[in-house]
C-alpha positions, -999 to 999 in steps of 0.1 A, spaced: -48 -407 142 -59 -432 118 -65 -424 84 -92 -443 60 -84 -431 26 -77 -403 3 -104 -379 -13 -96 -357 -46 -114 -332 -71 -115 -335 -102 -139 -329 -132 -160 -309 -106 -161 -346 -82 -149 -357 -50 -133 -392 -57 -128 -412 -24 -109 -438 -21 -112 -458 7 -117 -490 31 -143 -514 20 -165 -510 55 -163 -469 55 -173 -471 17 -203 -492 27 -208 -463 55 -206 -434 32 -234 -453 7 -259 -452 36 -251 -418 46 -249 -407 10 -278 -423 -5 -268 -407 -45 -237 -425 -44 -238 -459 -67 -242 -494 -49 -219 -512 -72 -186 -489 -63 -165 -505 -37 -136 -489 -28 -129 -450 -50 -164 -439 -49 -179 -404 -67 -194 -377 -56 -204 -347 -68 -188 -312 -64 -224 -290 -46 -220 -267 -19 -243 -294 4 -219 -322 -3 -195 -299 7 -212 -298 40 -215 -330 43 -186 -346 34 -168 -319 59 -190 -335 87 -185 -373 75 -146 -368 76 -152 -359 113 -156 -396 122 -138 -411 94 -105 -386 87 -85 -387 53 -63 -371 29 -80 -345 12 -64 -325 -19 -82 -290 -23 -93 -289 18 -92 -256 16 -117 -253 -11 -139 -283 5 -138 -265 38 -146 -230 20 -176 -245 2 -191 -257 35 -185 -228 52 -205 -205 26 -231 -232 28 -237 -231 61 -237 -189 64 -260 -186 30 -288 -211 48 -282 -192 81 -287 -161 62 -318 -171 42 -333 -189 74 -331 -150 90 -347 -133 58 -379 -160 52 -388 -160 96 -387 -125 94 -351 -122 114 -342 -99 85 -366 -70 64 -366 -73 31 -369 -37 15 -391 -21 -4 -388 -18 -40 -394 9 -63 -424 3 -83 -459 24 -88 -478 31 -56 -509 15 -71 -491 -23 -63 -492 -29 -23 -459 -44 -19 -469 -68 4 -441 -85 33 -442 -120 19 -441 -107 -18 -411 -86 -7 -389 -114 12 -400 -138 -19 -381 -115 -40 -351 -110 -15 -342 -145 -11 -345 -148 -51 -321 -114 -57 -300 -132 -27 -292 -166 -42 -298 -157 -78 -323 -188 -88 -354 -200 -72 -387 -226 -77 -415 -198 -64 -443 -221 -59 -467 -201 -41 -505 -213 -40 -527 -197 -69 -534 -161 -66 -509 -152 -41 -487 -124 -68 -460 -149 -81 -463 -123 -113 -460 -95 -83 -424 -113 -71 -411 -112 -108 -418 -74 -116 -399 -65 -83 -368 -85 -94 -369 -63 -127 -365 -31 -110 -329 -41 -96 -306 -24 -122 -286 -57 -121 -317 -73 -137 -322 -65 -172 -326 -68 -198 -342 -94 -183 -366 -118 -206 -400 -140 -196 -409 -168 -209 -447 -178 -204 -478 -197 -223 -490 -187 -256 -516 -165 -242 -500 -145 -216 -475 -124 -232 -497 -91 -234 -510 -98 -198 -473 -102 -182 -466 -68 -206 -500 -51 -189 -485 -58 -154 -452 -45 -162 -466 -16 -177 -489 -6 -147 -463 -21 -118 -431 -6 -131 -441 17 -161 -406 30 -167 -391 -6 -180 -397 -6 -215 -415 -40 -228 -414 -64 -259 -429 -87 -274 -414 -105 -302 -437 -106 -334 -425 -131 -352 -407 -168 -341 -379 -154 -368 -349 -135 -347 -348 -100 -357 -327 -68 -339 -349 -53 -313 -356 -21 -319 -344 9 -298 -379 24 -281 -372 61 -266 -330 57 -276 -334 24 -255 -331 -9 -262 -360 -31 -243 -358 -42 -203 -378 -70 -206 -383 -92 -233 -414 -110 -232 -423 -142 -255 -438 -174 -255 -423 -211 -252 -424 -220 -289 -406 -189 -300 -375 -200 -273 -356 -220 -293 -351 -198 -320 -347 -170 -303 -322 -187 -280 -288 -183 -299 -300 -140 -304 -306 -135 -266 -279 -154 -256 -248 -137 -228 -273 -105 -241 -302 -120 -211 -294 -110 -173 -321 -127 -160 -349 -149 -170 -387 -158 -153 -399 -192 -162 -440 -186 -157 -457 -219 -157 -424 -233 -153 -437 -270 -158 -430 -264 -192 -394 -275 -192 -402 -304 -175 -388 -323 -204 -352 -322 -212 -353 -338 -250 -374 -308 -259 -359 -279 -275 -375 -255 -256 -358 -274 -224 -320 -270 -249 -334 -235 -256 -337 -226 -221 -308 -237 -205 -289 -226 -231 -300 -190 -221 -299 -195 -180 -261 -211 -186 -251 -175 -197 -276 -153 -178 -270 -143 -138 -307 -149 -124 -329 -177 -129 -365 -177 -112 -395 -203 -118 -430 -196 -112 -455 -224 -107 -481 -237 -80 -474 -272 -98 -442 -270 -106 -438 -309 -116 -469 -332 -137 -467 -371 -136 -431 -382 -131 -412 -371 -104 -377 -376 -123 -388 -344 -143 -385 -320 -115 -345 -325 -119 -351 -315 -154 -368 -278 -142 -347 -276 -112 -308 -280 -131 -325 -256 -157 -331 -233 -129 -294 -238 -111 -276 -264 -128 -262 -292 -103 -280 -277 -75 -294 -314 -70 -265 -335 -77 -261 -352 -113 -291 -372 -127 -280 -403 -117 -270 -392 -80 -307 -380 -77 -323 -408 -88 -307 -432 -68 -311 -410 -40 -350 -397 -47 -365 -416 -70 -380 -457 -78 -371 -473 -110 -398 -469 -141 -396 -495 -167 -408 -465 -188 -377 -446 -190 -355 -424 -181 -373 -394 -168 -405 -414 -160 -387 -421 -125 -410 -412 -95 -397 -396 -64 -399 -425 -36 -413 -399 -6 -426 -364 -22 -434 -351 8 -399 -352 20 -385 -344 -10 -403 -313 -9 -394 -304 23 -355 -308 17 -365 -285 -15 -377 -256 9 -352 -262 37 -321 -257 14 -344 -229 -5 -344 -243 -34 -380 -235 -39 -401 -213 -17 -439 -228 -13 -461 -208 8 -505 -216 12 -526 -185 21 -530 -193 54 -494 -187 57 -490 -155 44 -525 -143 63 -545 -136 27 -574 -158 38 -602 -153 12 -639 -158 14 -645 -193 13 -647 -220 -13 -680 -242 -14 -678 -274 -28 -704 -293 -39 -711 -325 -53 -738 -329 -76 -753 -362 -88 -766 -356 -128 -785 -379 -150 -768 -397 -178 -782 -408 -215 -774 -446 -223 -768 -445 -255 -729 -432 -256 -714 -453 -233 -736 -483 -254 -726 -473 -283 -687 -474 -269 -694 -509 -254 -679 -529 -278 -649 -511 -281 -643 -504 -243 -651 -543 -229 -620 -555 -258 -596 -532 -244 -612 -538 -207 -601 -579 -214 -565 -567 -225 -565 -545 -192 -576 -574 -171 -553 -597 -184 -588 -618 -199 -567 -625 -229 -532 -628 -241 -514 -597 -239 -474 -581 -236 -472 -551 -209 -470 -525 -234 -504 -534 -251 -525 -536 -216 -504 -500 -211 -521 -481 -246 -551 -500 -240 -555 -478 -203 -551 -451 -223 -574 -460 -252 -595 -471 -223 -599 -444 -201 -600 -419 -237 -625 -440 -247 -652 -442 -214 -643 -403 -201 -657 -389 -236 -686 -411 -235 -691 -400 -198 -689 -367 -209 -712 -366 -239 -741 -387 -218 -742 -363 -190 -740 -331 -215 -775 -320 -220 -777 -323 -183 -749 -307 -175 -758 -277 -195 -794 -278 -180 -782 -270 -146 -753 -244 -158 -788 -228 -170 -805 -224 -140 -776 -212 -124 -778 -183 -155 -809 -178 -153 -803 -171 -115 -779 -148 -118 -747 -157 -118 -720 -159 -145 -705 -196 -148 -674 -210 -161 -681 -241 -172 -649 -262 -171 -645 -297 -195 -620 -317 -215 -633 -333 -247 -648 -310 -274 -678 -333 -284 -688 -323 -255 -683 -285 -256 -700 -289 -287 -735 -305 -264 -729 -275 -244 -728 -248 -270 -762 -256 -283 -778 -264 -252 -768 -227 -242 -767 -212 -273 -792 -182 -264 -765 -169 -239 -739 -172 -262 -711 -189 -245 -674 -180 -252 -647 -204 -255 -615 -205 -237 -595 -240 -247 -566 -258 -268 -581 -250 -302 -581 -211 -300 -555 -189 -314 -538 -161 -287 -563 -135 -307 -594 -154 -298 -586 -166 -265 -579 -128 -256 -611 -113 -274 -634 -139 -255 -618 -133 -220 -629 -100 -224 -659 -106 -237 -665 -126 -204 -653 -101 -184 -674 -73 -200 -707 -91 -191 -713 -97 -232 -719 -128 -222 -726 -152 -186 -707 -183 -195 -674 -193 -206 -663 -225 -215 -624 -234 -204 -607 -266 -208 -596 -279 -178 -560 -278 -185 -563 -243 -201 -561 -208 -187 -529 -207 -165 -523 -175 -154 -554 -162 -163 -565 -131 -141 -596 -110 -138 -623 -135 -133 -622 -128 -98 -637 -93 -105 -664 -108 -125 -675 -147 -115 -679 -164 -85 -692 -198 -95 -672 -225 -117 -688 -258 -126 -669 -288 -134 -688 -308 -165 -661 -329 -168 -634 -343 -140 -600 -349 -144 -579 -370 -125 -559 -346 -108 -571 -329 -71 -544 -304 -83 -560 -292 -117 -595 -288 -101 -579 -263 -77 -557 -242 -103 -589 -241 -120 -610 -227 -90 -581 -202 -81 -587 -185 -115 -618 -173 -94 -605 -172 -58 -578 -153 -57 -574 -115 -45 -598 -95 -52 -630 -118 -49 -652 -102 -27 -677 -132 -27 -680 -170 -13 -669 -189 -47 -689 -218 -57 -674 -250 -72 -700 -274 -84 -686 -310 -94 -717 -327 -114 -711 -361 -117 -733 -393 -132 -738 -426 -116 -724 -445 -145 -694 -447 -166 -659 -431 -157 -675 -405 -129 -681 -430 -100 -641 -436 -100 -626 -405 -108 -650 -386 -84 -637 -411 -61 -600 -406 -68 -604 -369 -64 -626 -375 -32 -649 -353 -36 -678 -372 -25 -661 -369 7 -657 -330 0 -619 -330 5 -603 -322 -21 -565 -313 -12 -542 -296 -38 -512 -274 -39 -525 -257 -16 -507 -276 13 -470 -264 17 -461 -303 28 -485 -316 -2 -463 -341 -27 -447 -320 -54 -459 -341 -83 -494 -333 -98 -506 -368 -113 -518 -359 -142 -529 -392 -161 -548 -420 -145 -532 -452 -124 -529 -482 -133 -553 -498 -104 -578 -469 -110 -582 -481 -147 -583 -518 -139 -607 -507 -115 -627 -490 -142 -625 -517 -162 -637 -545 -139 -670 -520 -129 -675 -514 -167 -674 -553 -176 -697 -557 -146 -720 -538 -156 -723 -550 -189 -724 -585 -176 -696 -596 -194 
């Protein structure tokens, strides 16, 4: 039998070294491998390349030092899918775990928390509303568990204690009080089971709860979607030392695609390979940077992410918690003149740099999008306002208790005194955790029927299902995705009504494009709500939607 080369382990790779044409053959099979090695190639040490080296030696047999541990590491592989393939098609029932009868542990819930406890990380991106929170507490009641510590947004450390508290009342909760590592103290002779604090106190808190953390919930995981941060260092300083790892986010990954490595090796470190292997395997080159990489096919990517469990993404149709329906409706506004003339001269300069009219490098046509689009959005914004608020009246007056959903806050400021009578309630980036608390409840306790939320505020906010059906969109944002995590603060269990989603939009300025972008003229807006839907949530505008933009804006100032 002929052999083609020699393969050995070290530093945690496989080094191959081999004939020029079965090199060339291993590149196309193994897409991470680099396209300048010829003949001793690298690859990394993961329990799939494993597999899959096993299976390539099949056709192309060599020397392999540590075969025993190769062949080991496929074999586990293969009978961990096989296992986790019987638990998630319901070969295999998960069991029931022992939390307060008032939480209805549903199936899905159950076998979410199973194949978690089974492979001790996992991306849970579940649609909004479907009890991601739920999945978490049942971890903590596994002895093996704690202390375990959750790390969330800045306003949703007393809500994750509420449900702990009223799901599993005998683990004993904290919240840090100060950003300043102090010894926790000993509540009923017992130290705390779940330690619960916000991203910014992470990094200083990192070194105290280090090798002391068994396991650790990511909420909103997104936030360690940058790995130069030092709540990213923070964070993987703790998971490195701690035994279970879970993530919890219906969009788990914002603009660049070459950030989901970053949450993902936080999660279960080399899980996809190193950075390099994944982006040449995943991911197009960005002049931008490293970690501005976009992945090449999302929609595959994602399904190789759920096929080898690395994240579990289920829609409610799939789980069979249909709610009453969403209606969506369009609504054309009137617009005042005078801001987007009074931004004219400023926007049609930076239009000509967009356009390439005049002399310009890449980088200055890049900040000039983003002055751009800043600059025609607000003006957008604050022409429609009055109008805006004028129909969030009648919906009031009506009836029905609105949240009113924006972006720039010269424009919650139109809104404010156009609705002043009903005292509106604030919910964005400038409150404090105190206020943003104290006017949720304020909203919920009918003290008032409108509450103003930024668009990219509120994650993880529950209750407003109890008390709201209708959310209007004053502003739009680029993303289909944000538009539906802000409608599932409404439709989500426990919303006995048909929700209403109103999208009021003007006939000039930024509205006509964005409205286009999100189609919802067309009254199909898709989210995260598709299982196969690409895992990247654009965030900030595209390039051809701003140039777009810019030549209707220039048009329609004749210029």
């Amino acid at each position: 039998m002929k052999i083609f080369g020699t393969i050995k382990l070290k530093h945690n790779y496989w080094y191959i070294d081999t004939e020029p044409h079965v090199a060339m053959k291993m590149k196309r099979v193994f897409p991470q491998i680099s396209q300048s090695k010829t003949f001793v190639i690298s690859l990394s040490n993961t329990p799939q390349n494993c597999r899959d080296l096993e299976w390539f030696l099949i056709r192309y047999p060599m020397e392999v030092e540590n075969r025993e541990l190769l062949e080991h590491n496929s074999t586990k592989y293969q009978e961990h899918l096989e296992t986790l393939e019987e638990l998630v098609h319901g070969e295999h029932k998960p069991r029931e775990f022992n939390l307060a009868d008032c939480l209805e542990q549903r199936k899905y819930q159950r076998i979410a928390a199973e194949l978690y406890l089974k492979q001790n990380s996992l991306l849970l991106a579940d649609d909004v509303g479907l009890g991601k929170t739920a999945v978490a507490i049942m971890s903590m009641v596994e002895p093996k568990t704690l202390p375990a510590l959750v790390v969330t947004l800045t306003h949703l450390p007393r809500q994750w204690e509420k449900e702990i508290n009223k799901f599993a009342p005998k683990l004993i909760t904290h919240i840090p009080k100060t950003g300043k590592p102090y010894k926790l103290p000993e509540i009923y002779g017992h130290t705390p089971d779940v330690i619960i604090m916000n991203y910014h106190k992470l990094h200083t808190w990192a070194h105290a709860l280090e090798g002391y953390i068994n396991s650790v919930v990511f909420d909103e995981i997104q936030e360690l979607r940058r790995d130069l941060s030092l709540k990213y260092r923070a964070a993987c300083r703790i998971t490195n030392t701690c035994s279970y790892k879970l993530g919890l986010s219906a969009t788990p990954i914002y603009n660049y695609g070459g950030e989901f490595f970053n949450v993902i090796n936080a999660l279960n470190k080399g899980i996809l390979g190193s950075y390099e292997e994944f982006i040449r395997e995943w991911c197009s080159y960005s002049w931008k940077g490293k970690g501005k990489e976009s992945i090449k096919d999302p929609v595959a990517f994602g399904k190789y992410c759920r096929e080898h469990f690395i994240m579990l993404r289920r829609t409610r149709e799939d789980v069979g918690r249909e709610l009453p329906e969403i209606t969506r409706i369009p609504y054309t506004v009137e617009s005042d003149t005078k801001p987007l003339d009074d931004a004219t001269t400023a926007a049609a300069e930076l239009a000509k740099i967009i356009l390439k009219r005049v002399t310009s490098t890449q980088q200055e046509r890049y900040t000039a999008s983003g002055e751009f689009e800043n600059i025609i959005r607000q003006a957008t914004g604050i022409a429609k306002a009055p109008h805006v608020a004028d129909f969030v009246r009648l919906l009031i007056e009506s009836g029905e208790k609105v949240v009113l959903y924006g972006w720039h806050r010269a424009v919650y400021e139109i809104w404010k005194e156009r609705l002043e009578e009903f005292n509106p309630v604030m919910y964005t980036g400038t409150e404090n955790e105190k206020k943003k608390h104290e006017n949720l409840n304020k909203f919920l306790s009918k003290e008032t029927d409108i509450m103003i939320m930024s668009l990219r505020s509120g994650a993880g906010v529950d209750g407003l299902q109890d008390s709201c059906r209708t959310v209007v969109f004053g502003e739009l944002d680029w993303s289909p995705g944000v538009h539906e995590q802000c409608i599932g603060r409404i439709h989500r269990d426990g919303q006995k009504e048909k929700v209403m989603a109103y999208y009021l939009i003007s006939e000039t300025g930024s509205d006509p494009i964005v409205a286009d972008v999100l189609g919802v003229k067309r009254e199909q807006v898709e989210g995260v709500r598709n299982p196969d839907a690409p895992l990247v949530e654009k965030l900030s505008y595209d390039t051809k939607n701003i140039k777009e933009m810019a030549e209707n804006y220039l048009d329609k100032i004749n210029v």
